[in-house]
C-alpha positions as CSV (number, residue, x, y, z in Angstrom):
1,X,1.3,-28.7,-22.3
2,X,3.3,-29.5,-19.2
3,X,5.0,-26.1,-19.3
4,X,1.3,-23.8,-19.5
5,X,0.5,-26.0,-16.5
6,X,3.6,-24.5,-15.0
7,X,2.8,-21.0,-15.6
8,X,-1.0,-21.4,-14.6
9,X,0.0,-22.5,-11.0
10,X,2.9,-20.0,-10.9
11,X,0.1,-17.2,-11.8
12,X,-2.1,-18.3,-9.5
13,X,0.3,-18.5,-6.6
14,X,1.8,-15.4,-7.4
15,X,-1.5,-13.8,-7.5
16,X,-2.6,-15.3,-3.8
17,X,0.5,-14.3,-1.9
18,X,0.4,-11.2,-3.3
19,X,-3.1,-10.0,-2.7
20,X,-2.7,-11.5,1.1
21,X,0.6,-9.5,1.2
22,X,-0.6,-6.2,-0.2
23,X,-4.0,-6.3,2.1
24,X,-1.9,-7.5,4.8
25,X,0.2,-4.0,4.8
26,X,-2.8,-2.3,4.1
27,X,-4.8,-3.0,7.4
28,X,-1.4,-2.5,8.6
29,X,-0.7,1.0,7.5
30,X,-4.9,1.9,8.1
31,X,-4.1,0.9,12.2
32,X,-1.2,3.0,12.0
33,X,-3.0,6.1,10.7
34,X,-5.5,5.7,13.5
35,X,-3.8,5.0,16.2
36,X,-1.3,8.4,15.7
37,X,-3.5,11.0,17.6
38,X,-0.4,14.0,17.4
39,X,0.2,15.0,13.5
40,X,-2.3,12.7,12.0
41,X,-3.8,15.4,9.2
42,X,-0.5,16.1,8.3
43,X,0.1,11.7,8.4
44,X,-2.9,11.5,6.1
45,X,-2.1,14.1,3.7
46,X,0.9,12.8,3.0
47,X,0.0,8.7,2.6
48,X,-3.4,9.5,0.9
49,X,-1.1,12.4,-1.6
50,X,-0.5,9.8,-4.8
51,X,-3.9,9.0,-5.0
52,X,-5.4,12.2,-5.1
53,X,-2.7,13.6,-7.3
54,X,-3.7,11.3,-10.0
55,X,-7.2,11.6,-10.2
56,X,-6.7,15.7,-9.9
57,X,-4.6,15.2,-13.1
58,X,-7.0,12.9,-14.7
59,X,-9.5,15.7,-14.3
60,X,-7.2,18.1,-15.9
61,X,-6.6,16.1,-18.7
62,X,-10.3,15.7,-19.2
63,X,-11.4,18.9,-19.1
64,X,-8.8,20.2,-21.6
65,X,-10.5,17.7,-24.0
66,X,-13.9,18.6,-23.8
67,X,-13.4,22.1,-23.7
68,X,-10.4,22.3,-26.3
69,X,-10.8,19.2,-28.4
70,X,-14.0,18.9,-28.8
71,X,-14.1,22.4,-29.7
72,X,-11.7,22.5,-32.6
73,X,-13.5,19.6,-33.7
74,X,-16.6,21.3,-33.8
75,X,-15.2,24.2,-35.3
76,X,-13.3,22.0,-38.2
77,X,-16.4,20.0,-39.1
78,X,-18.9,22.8,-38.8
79,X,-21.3,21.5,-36.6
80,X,-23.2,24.7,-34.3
81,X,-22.1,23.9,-30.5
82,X,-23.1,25.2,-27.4
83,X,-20.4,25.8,-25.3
């Protein structure tokens, strides 16, 4: 029992510093992108990039299953659709 004590308060440290660390860089990195006055679309482009990225895939993805898989399986099992 000692040793899930152990992990518990590892865990929860681990958890603490982290989340002060990461929000600490981010209110970092959001002062930076305001302060930079020459360049900043481009700045902002390129740090905000991953994000969108992802959810532009996500979106892909999708769309290729409603409109293809859900399709086929309309068309296998029959059922009248109106796409």
């Amino acid at each position: 029992m000692h040793n899930l004590e152990n992990h518990f308060l590892y865990t929860c440290c681990y958890t603490v510093l982290s989340v002060i660390t990461i929000n600490i860089c981010a209110l970092l990195l959001a002062l930076m992108v305001t302060s930079i006055t020459k360049g900043a679309g481009l700045f902002r482009t390129v740090l905000f990039m991953p994000n969108m990225l992802g959810g532009l895939a996500l979106g892909f993805i999708w769309q290729f299953i409603f409109q293809v898989v859900f399709t086929d399986i309309f068309v296998w099992t029959g059922e009248a659709c109106c796409i």
